[in-house]
C-alpha positions in Angstrom: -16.2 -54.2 -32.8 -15.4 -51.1 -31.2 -15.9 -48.2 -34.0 -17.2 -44.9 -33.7 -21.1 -43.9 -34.1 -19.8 -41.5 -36.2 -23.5 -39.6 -35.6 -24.2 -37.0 -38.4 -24.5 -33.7 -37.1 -28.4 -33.7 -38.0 -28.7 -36.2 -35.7 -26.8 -34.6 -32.4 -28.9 -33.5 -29.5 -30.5 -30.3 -30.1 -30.6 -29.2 -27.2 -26.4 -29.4 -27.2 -26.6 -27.4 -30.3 -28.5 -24.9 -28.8 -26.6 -24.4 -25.7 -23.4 -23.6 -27.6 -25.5 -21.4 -30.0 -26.7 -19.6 -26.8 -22.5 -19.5 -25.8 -21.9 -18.1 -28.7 -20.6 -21.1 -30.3 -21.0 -22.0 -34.1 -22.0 -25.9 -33.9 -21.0 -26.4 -37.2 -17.1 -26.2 -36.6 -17.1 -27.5 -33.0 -18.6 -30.4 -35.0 -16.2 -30.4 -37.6 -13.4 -30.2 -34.7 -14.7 -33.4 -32.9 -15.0 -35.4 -35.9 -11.2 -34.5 -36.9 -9.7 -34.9 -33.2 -11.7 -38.4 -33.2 -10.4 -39.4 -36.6 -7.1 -39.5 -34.6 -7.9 -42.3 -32.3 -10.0 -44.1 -35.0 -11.5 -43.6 -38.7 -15.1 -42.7 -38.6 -15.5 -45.2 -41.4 -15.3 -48.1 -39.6 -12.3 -49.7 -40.5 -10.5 -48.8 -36.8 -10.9 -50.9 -33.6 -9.6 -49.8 -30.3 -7.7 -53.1 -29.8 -7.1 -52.8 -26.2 -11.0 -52.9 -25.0 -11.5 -55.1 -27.7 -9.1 -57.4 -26.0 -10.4 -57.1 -22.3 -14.1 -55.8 -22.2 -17.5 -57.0 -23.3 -19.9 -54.1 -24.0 -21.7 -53.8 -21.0 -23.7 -50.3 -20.0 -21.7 -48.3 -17.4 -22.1 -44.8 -15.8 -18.3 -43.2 -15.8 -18.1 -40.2 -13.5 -15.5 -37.0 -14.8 -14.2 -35.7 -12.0 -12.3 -32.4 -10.9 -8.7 -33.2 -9.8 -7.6 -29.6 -8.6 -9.4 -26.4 -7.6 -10.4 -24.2 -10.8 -13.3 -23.4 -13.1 -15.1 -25.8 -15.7 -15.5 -25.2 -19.3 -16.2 -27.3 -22.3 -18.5 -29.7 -20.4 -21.2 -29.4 -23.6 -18.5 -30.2 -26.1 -17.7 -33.4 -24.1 -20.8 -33.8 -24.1 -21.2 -33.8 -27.6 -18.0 -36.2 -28.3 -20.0 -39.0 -26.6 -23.3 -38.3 -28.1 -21.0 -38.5 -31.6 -19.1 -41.6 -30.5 -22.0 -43.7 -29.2 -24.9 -41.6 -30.9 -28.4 -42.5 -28.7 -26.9 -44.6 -26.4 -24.8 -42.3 -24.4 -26.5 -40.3 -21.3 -25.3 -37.3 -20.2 -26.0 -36.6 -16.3 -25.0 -34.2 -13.5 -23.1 -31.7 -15.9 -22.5 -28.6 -14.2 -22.7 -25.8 -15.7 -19.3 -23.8 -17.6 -18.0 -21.3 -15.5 -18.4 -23.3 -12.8 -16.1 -23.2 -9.9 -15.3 -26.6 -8.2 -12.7 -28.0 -6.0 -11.2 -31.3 -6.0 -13.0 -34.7 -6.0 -15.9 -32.7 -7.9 -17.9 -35.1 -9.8 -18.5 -32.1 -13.2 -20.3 -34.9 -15.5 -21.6 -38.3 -15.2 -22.0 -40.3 -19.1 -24.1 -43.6 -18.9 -23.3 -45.8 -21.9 -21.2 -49.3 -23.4 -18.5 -49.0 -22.1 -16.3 -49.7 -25.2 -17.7 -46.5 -27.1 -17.0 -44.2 -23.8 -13.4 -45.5 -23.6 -13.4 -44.6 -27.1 -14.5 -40.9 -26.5 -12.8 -40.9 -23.1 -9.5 -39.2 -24.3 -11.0 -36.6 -26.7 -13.9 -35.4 -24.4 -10.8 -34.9 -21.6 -8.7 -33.0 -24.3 -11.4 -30.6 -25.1 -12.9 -29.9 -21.3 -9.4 -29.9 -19.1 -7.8 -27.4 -22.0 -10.6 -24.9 -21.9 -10.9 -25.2 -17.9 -7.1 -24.8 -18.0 -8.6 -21.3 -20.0 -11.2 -20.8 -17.9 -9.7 -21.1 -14.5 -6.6 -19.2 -15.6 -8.4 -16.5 -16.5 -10.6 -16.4 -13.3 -7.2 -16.6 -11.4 -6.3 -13.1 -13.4 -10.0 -11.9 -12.5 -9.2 -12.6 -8.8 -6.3 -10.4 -8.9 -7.9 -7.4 -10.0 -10.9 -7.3 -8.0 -11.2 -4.1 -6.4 -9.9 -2.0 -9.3 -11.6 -1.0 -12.6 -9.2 -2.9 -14.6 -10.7 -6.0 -16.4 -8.7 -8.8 -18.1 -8.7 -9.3 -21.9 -7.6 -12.3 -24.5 -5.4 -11.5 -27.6 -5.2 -13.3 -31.0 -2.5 -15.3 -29.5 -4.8 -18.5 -29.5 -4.1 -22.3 -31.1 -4.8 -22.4 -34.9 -8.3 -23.6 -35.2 -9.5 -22.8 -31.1 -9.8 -19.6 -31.2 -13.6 -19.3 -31.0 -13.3 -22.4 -28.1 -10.8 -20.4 -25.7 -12.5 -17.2 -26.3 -15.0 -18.8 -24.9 -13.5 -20.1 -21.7 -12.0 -17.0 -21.1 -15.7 -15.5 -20.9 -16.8 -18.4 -19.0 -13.1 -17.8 -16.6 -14.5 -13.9 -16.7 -12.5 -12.6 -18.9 -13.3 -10.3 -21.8 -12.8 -11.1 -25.5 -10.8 -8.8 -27.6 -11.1 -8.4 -31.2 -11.7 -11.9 -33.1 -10.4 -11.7 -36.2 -8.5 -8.9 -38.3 -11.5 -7.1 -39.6 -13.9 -6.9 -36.4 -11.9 -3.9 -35.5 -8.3 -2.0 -36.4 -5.2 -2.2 -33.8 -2.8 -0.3 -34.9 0.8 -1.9 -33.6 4.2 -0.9 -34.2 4.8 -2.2 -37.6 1.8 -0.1 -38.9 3.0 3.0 -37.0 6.8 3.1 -38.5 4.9 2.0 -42.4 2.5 5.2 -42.2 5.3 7.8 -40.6 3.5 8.0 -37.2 0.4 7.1 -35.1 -1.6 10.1 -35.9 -1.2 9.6 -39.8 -1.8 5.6 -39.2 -5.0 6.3 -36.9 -6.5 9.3 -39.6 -5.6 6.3 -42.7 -7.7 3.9 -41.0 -10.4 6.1 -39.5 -10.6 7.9 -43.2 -11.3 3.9 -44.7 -13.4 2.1 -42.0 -15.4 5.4 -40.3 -17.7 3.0 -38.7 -15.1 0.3 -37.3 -13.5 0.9 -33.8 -9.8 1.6 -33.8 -6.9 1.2 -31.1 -3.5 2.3 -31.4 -0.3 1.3 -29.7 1.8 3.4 -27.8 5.1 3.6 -26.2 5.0 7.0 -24.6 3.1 9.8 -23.1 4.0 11.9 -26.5 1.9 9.2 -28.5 -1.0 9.5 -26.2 -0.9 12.9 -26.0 -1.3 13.0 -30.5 -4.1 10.3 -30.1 -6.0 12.1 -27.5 -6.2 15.8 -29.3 -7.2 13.3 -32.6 -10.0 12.0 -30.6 -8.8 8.3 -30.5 -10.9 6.2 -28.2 -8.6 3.0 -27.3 -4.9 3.5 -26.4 -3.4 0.5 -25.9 -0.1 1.6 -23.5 2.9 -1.1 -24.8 5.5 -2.3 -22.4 5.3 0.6 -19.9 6.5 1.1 -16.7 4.1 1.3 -14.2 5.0 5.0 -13.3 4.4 5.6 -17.3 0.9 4.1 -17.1 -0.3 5.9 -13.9 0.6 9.1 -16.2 -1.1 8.2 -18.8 -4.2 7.5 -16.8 -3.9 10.9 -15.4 -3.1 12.6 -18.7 -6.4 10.3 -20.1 -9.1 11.6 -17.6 -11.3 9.1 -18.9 -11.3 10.3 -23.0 -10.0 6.8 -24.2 -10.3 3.2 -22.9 -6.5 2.1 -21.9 -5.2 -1.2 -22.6 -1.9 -2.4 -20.7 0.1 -5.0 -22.8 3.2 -6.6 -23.0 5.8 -8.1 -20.4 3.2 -9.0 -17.8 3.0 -11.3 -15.4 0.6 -12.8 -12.9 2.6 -11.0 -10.2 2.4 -7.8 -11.5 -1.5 -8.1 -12.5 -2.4 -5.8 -8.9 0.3 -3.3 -9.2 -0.7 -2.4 -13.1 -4.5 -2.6 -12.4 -3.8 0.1 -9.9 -2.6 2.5 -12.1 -6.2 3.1 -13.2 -5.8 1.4 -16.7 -9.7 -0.1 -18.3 -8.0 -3.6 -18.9 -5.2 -5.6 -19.2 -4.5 -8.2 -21.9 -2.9 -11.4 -21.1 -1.8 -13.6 -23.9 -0.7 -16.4 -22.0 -4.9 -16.9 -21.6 -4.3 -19.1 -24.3 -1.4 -19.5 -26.1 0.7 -21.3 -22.8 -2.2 -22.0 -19.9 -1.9 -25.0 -18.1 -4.6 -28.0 -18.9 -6.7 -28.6 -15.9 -6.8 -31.8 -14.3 -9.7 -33.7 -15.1 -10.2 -37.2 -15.1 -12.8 -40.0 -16.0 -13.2 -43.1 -13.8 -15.6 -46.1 -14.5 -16.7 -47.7 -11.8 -15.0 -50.7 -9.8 
């Protein structure tokens, strides 16, 4: 029968564990991730068959090659790795995984995975959900990276990630070159709109929080140069410049002169990515990173 492994995560390749420990990756929920997504194809009790290959395939060993189907970057290779070892436990091989972060090009071979063939159908689907949405990350973000070379402006995630991935595309958007903004709500203090109107004001919202968390860093959002001017003589040290027009943003820049780390947000697109880098602003944050990218096309093929 065609059931899952179901491999305890005591018994997972520790070397897989590591490398997403090096990555900055807790193993424990990736773990906890790949049991739940596989629980959707089959129970990891046993009681599920994939009906199809049990119909039309013995359980010979195959190699099946995953292969790049467009130009773009790689990530999530280790956690697809990780769905076979959990599927088919000691029999699955992992070979000729590049690296994530990788750039490839169509017809790419990015992983081989030698095993019965029954348990890598099985994992097939779930290892390609994981890797071609964080390459869709990944390769999005390098795609913003691109557009700013030249210019000090770097390109930074939001909060605006799937319920449950946010560790995952944070992590393709480092391995796309991207940089990570806060992670949670306590890691540091943004103060947005809604904050600003319920305290009377940036500066008395920026002196609340700065007078409870001394230690944690603190940005504030603005939407003009009267804002920045009351967060600059307060000694704020991240501005983050909301929904302003180019010719705003070059001023603030100016009126800066390097005291605070500026942040451009809201309304921008992939075509305006040069023009607002140019200003001088220290980074731009991108939402759609993660909450809309495109998967990238990746695909496994058996051989015929």
């Amino acid at each position: 029968m065609s059931t899952i492994a179901a491999t305890p995560y005591d018994a997972l390749p520790e070397d897989l564990l590591d490398e997403l420990r090096a990555a900055g990756l807790d193993p424990v929920p990736v773990y906890a991730a790949i049991v739940g997504a596989l629980a959707e194809d089959l129970p990891p009790d046993g009681t599920g068959v994939d009906v199809t290959s049990e119909a039309t395939l013995s359980d010979e060993i195959v190699t099946a090659e995953f292969g790049a189907r467009e130009d773009g970057v790689v990530a999530g290779l280790g956690i697809a790795a990780l769905v076979f070892a959990y599927v088919v436990g000691d029999a699955a091989a992992i070979t000729d995984r590049l690296p994530d972060g990788t750039r490839v090009v169509a017809g790419d071979v990015v992983l081989r995975v030698t095993g019965p063939v029954k348990g890598l159908l099985i994992a097939e689907r779930t290892a390609l959900n994981f890797a071609c949405h964080l390459s869709g990350v990944a390769t999005a973000t390098a795609a913003w990276v691109g557009a700013l070379e030249g210019t000090r402006a770097r390109v930074l995630d939001t909060r605006k990630t799937l319920p449950g991935y946010r560790a995952l595309q944070k992590y393709a958007v480092r391995c796309g070159g991207g940089v990570n903004h806060r992670f949670s709500l306590s890691d540091m203090a943004l103060v947005k709109d809604n904050h600003v109107v319920a305290a009377g004001g940036v500066l008395p919202a920026y002196l609340a929080v700065k007078a409870r968390y001394p230690d944690l860093p603190v940005e504030v959002e603005v939407s003009d140069l009267d804002q920045v001017r009351i967060l600059l003589d307060a000694g704020c040290e991240q501005i983050l410049l909301d929904n302003m027009s180019n010719e705003l943003m070059t001023q603030a820049v100016a009126l800066n002169d390097g005291r605070a780390t500026l942040e451009a947000s809201g309304g921008l697109t992939f075509d305006r990515a040069r023009e607002v880098a140019e200003t001088g602003v220290d980074f731009i944050s991108v939402g759609a990173l993660t909450h809309s990218v495109k998967v990238f096309d990746l695909g496994m093929d058996l051989p015929e």
